[in-house]
C-alpha positions as CSV (number, residue, x, y, z in Angstrom):
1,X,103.5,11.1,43.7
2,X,103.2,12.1,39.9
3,X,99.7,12.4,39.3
4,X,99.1,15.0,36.8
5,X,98.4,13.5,33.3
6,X,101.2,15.8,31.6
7,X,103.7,14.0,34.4
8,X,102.2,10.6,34.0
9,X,102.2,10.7,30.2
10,X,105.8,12.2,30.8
11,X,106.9,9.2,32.8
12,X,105.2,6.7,30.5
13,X,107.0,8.0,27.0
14,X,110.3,8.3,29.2
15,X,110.0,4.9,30.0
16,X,108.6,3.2,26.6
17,X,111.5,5.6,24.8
18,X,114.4,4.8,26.9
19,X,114.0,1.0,26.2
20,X,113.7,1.7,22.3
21,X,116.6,4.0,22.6
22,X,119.0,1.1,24.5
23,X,117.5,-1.3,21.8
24,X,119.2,1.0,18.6
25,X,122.1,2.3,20.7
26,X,123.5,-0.9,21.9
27,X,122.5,-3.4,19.4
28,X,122.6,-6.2,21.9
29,X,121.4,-9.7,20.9
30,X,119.8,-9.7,24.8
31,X,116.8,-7.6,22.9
32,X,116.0,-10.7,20.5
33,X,115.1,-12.7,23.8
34,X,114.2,-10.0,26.1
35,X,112.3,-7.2,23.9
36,X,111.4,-3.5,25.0
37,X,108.3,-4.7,25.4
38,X,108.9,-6.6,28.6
39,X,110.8,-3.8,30.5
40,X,108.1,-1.1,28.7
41,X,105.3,-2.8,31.1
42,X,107.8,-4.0,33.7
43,X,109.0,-0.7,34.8
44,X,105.6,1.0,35.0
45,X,104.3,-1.6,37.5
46,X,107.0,-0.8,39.8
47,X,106.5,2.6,40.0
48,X,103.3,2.6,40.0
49,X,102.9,-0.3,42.6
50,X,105.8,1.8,45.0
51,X,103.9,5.2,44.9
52,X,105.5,6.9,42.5
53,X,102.7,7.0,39.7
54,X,99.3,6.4,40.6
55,X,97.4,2.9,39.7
56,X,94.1,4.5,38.5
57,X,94.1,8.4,37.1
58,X,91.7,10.2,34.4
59,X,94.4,10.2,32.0
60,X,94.2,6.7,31.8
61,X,90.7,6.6,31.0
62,X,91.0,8.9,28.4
63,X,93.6,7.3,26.6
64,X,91.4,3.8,26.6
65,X,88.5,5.2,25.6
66,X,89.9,7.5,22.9
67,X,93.5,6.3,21.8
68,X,93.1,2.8,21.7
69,X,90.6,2.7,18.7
70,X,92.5,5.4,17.2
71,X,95.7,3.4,17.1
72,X,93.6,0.6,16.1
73,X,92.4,1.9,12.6
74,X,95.7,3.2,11.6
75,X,97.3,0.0,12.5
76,X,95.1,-1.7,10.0
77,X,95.8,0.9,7.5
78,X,98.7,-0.9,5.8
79,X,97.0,-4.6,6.3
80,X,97.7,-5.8,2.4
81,X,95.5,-9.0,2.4
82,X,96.0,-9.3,-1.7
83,X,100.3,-9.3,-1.6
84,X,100.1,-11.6,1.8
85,X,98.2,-14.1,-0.4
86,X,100.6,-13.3,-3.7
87,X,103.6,-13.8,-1.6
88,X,103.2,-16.6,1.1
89,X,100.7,-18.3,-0.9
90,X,99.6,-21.7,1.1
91,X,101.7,-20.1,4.0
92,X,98.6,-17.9,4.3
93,X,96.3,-21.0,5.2
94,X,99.4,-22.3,7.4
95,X,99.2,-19.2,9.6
96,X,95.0,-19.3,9.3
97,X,95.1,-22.9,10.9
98,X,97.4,-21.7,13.5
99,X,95.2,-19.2,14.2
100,X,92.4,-22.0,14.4
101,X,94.6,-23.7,16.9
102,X,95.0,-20.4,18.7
103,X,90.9,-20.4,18.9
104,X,90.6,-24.0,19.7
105,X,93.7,-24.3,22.4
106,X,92.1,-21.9,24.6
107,X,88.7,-23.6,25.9
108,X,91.0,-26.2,26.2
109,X,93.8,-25.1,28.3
110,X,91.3,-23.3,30.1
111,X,88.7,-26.1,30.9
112,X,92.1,-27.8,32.1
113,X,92.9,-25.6,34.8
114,X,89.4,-23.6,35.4
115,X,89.4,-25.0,39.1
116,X,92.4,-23.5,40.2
117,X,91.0,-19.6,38.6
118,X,88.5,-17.1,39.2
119,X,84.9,-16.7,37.7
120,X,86.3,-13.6,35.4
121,X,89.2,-16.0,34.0
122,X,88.1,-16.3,30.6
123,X,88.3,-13.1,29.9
124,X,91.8,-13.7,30.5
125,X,92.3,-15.9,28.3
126,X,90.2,-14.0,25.4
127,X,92.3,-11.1,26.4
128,X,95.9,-13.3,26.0
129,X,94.2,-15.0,22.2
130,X,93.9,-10.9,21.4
131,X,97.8,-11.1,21.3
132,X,98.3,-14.7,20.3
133,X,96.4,-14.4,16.9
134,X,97.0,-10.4,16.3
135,X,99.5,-8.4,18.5
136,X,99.6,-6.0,22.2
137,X,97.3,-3.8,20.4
138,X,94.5,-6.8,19.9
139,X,95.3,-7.5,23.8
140,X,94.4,-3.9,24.9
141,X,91.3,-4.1,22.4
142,X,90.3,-7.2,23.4
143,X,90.2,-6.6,27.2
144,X,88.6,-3.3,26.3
145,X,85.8,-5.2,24.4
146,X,85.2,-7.4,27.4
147,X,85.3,-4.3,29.5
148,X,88.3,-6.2,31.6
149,X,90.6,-3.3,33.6
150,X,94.1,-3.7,33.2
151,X,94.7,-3.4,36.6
152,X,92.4,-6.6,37.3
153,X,93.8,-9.9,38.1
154,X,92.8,-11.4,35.0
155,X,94.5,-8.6,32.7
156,X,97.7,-9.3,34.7
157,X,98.0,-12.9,34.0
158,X,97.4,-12.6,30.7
159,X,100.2,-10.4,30.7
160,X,102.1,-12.7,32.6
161,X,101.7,-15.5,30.7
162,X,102.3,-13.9,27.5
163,X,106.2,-12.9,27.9
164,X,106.5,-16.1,30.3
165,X,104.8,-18.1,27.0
166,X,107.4,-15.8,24.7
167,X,110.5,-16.3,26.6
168,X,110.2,-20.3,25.6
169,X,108.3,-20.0,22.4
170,X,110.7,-17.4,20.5
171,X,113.5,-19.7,21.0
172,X,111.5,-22.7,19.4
173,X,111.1,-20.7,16.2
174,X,114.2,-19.5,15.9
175,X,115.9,-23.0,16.4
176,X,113.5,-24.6,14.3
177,X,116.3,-22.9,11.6
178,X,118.5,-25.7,12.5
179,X,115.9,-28.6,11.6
180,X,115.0,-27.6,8.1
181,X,116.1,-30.3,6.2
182,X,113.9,-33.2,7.9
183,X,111.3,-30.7,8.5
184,X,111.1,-29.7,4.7
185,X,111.4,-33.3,3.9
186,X,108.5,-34.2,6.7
187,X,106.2,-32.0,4.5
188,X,107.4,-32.7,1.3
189,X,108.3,-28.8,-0.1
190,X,109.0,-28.0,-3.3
191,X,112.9,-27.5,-3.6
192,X,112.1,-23.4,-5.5
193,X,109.4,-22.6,-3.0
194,X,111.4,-20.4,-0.9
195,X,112.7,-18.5,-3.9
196,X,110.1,-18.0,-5.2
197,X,108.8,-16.7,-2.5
198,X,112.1,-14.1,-1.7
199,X,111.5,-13.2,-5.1
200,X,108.4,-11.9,-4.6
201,X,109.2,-10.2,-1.5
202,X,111.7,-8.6,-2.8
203,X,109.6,-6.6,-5.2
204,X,107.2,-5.4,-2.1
205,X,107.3,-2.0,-0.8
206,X,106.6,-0.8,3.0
207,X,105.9,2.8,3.8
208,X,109.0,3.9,2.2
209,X,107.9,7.7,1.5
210,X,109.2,10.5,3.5
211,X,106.5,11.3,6.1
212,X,105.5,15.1,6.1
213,X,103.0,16.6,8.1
214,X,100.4,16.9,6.2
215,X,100.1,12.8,6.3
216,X,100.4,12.5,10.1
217,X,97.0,15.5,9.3
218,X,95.7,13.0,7.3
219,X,96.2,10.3,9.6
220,X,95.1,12.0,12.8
221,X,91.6,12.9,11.3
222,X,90.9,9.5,9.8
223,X,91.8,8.0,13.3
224,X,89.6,10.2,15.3
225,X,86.9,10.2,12.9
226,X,86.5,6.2,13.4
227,X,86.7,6.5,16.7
228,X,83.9,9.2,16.7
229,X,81.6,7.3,14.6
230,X,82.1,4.1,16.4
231,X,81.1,5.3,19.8
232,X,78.5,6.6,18.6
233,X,77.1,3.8,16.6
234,X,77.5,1.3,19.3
235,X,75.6,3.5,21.6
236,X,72.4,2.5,19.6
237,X,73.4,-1.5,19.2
238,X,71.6,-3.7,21.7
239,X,73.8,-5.8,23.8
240,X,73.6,-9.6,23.0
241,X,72.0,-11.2,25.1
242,X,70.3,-8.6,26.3
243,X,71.4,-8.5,30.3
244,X,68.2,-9.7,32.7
245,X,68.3,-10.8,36.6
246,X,69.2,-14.2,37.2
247,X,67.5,-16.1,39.3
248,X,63.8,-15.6,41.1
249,X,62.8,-14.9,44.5
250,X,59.7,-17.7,46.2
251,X,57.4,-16.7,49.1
252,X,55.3,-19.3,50.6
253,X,51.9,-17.6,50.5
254,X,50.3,-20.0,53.4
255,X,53.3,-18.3,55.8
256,X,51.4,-15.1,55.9
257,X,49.5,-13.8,58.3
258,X,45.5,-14.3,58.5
259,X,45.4,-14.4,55.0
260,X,42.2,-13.9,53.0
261,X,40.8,-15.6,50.0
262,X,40.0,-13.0,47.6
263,X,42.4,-10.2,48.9
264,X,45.7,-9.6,47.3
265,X,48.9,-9.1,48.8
266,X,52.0,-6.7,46.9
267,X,55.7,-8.0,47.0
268,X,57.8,-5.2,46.3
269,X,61.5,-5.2,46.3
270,X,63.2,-2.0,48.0
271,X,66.7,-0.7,48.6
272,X,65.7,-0.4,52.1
273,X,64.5,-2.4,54.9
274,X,61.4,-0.5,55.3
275,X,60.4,-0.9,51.6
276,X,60.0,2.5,51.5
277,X,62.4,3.1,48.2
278,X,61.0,-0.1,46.0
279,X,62.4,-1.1,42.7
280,X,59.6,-3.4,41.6
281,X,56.3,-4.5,42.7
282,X,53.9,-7.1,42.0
283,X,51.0,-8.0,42.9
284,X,49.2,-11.2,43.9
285,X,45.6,-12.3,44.4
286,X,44.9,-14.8,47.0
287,X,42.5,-18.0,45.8
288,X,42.3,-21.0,47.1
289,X,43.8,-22.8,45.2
290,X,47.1,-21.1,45.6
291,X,47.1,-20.2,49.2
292,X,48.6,-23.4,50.5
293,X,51.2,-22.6,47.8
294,X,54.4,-21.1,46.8
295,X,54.8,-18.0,45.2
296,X,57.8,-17.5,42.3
297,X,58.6,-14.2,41.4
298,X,60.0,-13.8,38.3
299,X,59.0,-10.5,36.7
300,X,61.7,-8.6,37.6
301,X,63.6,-7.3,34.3
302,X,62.6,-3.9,34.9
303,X,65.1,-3.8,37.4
304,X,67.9,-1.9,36.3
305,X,71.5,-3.1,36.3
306,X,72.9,-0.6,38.4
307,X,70.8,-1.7,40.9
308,X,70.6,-5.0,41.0
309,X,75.0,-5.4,40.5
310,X,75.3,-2.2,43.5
311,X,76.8,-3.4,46.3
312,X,73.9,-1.9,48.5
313,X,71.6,-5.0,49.9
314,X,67.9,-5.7,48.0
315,X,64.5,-6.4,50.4
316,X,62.0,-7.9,49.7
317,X,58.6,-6.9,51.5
318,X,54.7,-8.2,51.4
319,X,52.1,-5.6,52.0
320,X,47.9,-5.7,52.3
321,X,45.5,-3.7,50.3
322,X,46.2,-0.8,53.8
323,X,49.7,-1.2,52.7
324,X,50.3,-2.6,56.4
325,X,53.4,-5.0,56.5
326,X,52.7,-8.6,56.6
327,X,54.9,-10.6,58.9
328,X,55.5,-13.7,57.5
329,X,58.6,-16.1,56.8
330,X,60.7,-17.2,53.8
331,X,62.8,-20.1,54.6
332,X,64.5,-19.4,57.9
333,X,64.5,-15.7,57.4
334,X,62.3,-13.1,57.8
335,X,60.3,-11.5,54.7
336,X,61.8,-8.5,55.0
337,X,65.1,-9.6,54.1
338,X,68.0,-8.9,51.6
339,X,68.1,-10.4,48.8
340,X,71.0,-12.2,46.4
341,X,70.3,-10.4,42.8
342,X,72.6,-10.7,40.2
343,X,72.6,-10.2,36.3
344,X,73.5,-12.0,33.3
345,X,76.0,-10.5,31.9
346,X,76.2,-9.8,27.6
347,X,78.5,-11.6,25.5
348,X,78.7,-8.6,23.3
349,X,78.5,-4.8,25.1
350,X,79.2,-1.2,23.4
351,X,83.0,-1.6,24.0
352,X,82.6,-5.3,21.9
353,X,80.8,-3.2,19.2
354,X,83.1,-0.1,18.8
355,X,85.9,-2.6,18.6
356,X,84.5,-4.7,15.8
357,X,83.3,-1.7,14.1
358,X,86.6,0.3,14.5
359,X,88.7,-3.2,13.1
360,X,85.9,-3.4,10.4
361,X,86.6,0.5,9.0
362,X,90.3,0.0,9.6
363,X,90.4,-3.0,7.0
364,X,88.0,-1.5,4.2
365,X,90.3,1.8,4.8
366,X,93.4,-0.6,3.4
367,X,91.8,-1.2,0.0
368,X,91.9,3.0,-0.6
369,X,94.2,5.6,-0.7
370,X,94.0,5.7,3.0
371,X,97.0,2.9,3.2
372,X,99.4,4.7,1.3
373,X,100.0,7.4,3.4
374,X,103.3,7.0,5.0
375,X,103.6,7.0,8.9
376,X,100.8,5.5,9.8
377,X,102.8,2.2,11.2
378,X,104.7,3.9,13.0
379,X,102.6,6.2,14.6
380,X,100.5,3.4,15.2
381,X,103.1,0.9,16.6
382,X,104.7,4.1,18.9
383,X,100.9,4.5,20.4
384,X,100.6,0.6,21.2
385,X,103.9,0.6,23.1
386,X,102.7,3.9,24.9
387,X,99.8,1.9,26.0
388,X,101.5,-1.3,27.2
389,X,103.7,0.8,29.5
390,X,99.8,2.4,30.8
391,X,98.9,-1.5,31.3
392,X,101.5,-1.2,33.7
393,X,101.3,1.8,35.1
394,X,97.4,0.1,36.2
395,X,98.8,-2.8,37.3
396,X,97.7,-4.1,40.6
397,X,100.2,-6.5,42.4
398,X,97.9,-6.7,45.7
399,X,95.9,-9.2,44.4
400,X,98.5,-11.6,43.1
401,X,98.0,-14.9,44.2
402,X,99.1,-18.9,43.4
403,X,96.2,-19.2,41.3
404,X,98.9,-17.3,38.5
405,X,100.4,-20.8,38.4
406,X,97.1,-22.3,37.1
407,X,96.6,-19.8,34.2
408,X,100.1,-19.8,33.0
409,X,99.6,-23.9,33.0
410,X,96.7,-23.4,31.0
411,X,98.3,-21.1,28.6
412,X,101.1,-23.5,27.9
413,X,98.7,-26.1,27.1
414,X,96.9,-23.7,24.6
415,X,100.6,-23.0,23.0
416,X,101.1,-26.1,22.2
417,X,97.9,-27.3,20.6
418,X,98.5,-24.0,18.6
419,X,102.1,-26.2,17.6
420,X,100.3,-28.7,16.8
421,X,98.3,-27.4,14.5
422,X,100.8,-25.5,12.7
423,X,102.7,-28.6,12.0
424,X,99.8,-30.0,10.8
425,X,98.9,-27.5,8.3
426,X,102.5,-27.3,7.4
427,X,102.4,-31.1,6.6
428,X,98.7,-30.5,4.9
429,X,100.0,-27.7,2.8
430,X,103.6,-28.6,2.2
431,X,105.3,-25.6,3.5
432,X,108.6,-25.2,4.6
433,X,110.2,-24.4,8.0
434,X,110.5,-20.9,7.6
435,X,107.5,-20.1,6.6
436,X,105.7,-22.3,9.7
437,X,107.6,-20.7,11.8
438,X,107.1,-16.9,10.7
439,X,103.8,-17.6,10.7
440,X,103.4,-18.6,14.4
441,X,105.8,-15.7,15.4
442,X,103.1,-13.5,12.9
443,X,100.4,-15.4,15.4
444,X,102.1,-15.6,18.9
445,X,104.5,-12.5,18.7
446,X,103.1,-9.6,16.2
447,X,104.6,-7.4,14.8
448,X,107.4,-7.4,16.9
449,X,108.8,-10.6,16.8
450,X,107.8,-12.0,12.9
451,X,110.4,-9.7,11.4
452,X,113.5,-11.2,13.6
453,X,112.3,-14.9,13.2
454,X,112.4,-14.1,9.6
455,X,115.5,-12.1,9.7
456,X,117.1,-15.3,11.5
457,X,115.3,-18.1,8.6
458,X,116.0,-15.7,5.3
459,X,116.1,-12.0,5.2
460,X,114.3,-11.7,1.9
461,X,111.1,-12.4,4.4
462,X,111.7,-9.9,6.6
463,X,108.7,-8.1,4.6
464,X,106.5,-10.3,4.3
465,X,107.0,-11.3,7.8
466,X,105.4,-7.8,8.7
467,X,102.7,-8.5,6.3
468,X,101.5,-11.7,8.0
469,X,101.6,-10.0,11.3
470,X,99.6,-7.2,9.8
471,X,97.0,-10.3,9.0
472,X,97.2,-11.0,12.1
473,X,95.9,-7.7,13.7
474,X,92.7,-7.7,11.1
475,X,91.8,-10.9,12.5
476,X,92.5,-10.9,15.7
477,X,89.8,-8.6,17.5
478,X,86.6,-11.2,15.8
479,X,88.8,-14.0,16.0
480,X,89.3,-13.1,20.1
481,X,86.3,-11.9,20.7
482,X,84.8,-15.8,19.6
483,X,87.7,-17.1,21.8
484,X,86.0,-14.9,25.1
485,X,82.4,-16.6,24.0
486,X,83.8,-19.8,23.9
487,X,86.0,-19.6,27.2
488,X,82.7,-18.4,28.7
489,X,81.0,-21.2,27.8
490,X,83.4,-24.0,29.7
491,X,83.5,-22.1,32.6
């Protein structure tokens, strides 16, 4: 097995640059409908799942915690929200309401199909609306922000049901070339709009200066310098809501022994049986009035998390003023007894936070000098393909069950009330065909897929195309991020 991280980052770049290399060498159409992308986390879960690379290694927590948000801000470097407005005009709003439908589609498909998944699935799902509204590297932020593993179940469906979703979806776009007319006539366009438009793009300029290397300098201190600052920030934010024990634990006070008005008895909880390594105590006085009574416990927020989500069994104990054990019954068991603790999990954690405040420095870094230095997209784009072939070196195939079926059912459902949308808005804002469906692929595909819709529609857009995907990847982490919260919610 390869295990050292030179050797596994050898076998990852191999991989992720072998693919790219076929792509420009060949030229094959096959790479329009099948893109590097697939093959790039394909071939990692093979050899990782046959024993060539290992499933779980340092390296690949170094890279998650330190590469992704560094990718991250330079991605949003050339985000140019003022010419994406100039240019598409209402096709901005088209793409926005997509982007709704995006939001809206996934509670949906999800409450459809919940019974078939696991309790983690909507993370999933928030994981799969990272890539949907933004791009792969909104996927990898995403499940970082909800602290989902890509080798978990969850990670890999979403996966999954992206390039399954894709595979039909691409094709739609693309044909929807062929139905321009009635389309255009459906939602009443203006007969210059689209060049106007081509016009416009035409004039646009993308990271067209030679790259020397005192920019990819520039770019690797403002990249690690987010990073820097964002972990540390987020170690002082307080997750939302702040994480408690569910649940309380109720002794029946009349079960103990030769109880005694006036005394008081201690409930303690312990990691062990003999109450010997407690947790949390509390006491209670007995009265008569509550003696015939059931206790609740329910201060018990001082117990930490790591406790109380170990593996390792809680007891519960009762003790006199000696500190003698009582004997004494709750329910059919006996007092000393392990107990089912669990806690509430936050909505937002430190990963949500350095993700938010990483996309949030990565936008206000577009409106300065920061976005035109040259290289950062590509730097950027080279690091989020690096990373997808890591999603699959991490990939777990063990675990794979028929459930699989469920999500990608729920995910087509979500697609299409993300079509539906889009055709609404295109009808609302009278926009052509070609600009509905680059702004789906912009949604749906990233960066990777806008520019060959719009290469197939008009290649004038070919630019702008990448500008509406760059729209994509500022919005996507928030916009995701409310899609995990709401996902949550149905479950």
């Amino acid at each position: 097995m390869i295990d050292s991280p030179a050797g596994i980052l050898a076998v990852l770049s191999a991989v992720t640059s072998f693919f790219f290399y076929l792509e420009k060498k060949t030229a094959w159409k096959f790479f329009n409908y099948f893109p590097p992308l697939i093959f790039i986390y394909l071939v990692p879960v093979t050899l990782s799942n046959s024993g060539i690379i290992p499933t779980q290694a340092p390296v690949y927590d170094f890279m998650g915690a330190n590469l992704l948000p560094f990718f991250l801000v330079i991605m949003l470097l050339k985000v140019d929200l003022l010419a994406t407005v100039r240019i598409m005009g209402q096709g901005v709003f088209v793409m926005l309401v997509g982007t709704v439908g995006v939001v809206i589609g996934a509670p949906v498909g999800l409450l459809a199909v919940k019974h078939g998944l696991g309790p983690d699935a909507w993370k999933g799902f928030a994981t799969l609306a990272g890539s949907w509204i933004g791009g792969t590297g909104n996927m990898l932020s995403v499940g970082y922000a909800f602290d989902l593993d890509e080798s978990s179940l969850e990670f890999g469906y979403a996966v999954i049901a992206d390039n399954a979703v894709y595979l039909i979806w691409l094709p739609l776009m693309l044909a929807s070339k062929n139905i321009s007319g009635w389309f255009n006539r459906f939602t009443n366009v203006s007969s210059d709009r689209m060049d106007k438009m081509a016009e416009a793009a035409e004039k646009l300029s993308l990271d067209k200066d030679k790259v020397e290397m005192r920019h990819l300098l520039y770019l690797i201190f403002i990249g690690f310098s987010v990073t820097a600052f964002s972990s540390w920030t987020s170690d002082y934010l307080p997750p939302l809501p702040a994480p408690k024990p569910l649940g309380s634990v109720e002794v029946n006070l009349s079960a103990i022994e030769q109880p005694e008005i006036g005394s008081s008895v201690m409930f303690a909880i312990s990691l062990d049986s003999l109450g010997k390594e407690i947790v949390h105590r509390e006491a209670v006085l007995i009265t008569s009035e509550n003696i015939s009574s059931s206790y609740e416990i329910r201060d018990i927020e001082n117990l930490s998390e790591a406790v109380v989500s170990s593996s390792e069994p809680l007891f519960l104990s009762v003790t006199d003023n000696s500190q003698q054990l009582l004997v004494a019954k709750v329910g059919e068991s006996d007092l000393v007894t392990p107990l089912s603790i669990v806690y509430s999990k936050p909505y937002i954690t430190r990963n949500t936070y350095k993700i938010l405040i990483v996309t949030l420095f990565g936008i206000l870094l577009s409106f300065t000098g920061a976005s035109r230095i040259p290289g950062s997209h590509a730097l950027a784009m080279a690091l989020v393909y690096l990373f997808v072939a890591r999603m699959g070196a991490k990939a777990d195939l063990s675990n794979l069950d028929s459930s699989v079926f469920w999500f990608l059912l729920g995910a087509y459902v979500w697609i299409f009330i993300h079509g539906a949308f889009l055709v609404g808005a295109a009808k609302l804002f009278r926009v052509d065909v070609h600009t509905a469906a680059i702004a789906s692929a912009a949604n749906i595909g990233g960066a990777a897929s806008a520019p060959i819709v719009a290469a197939y529609h008009r290649t004038a857009l070919v630019p702008v195309s990448i500008l509406m995907a760059l729209l994509g990847y500022a919005i996507g982490n928030p916009a995701a991020i409310l899609v995990g919260m709401l996902c949550r919610w149905v479950m």
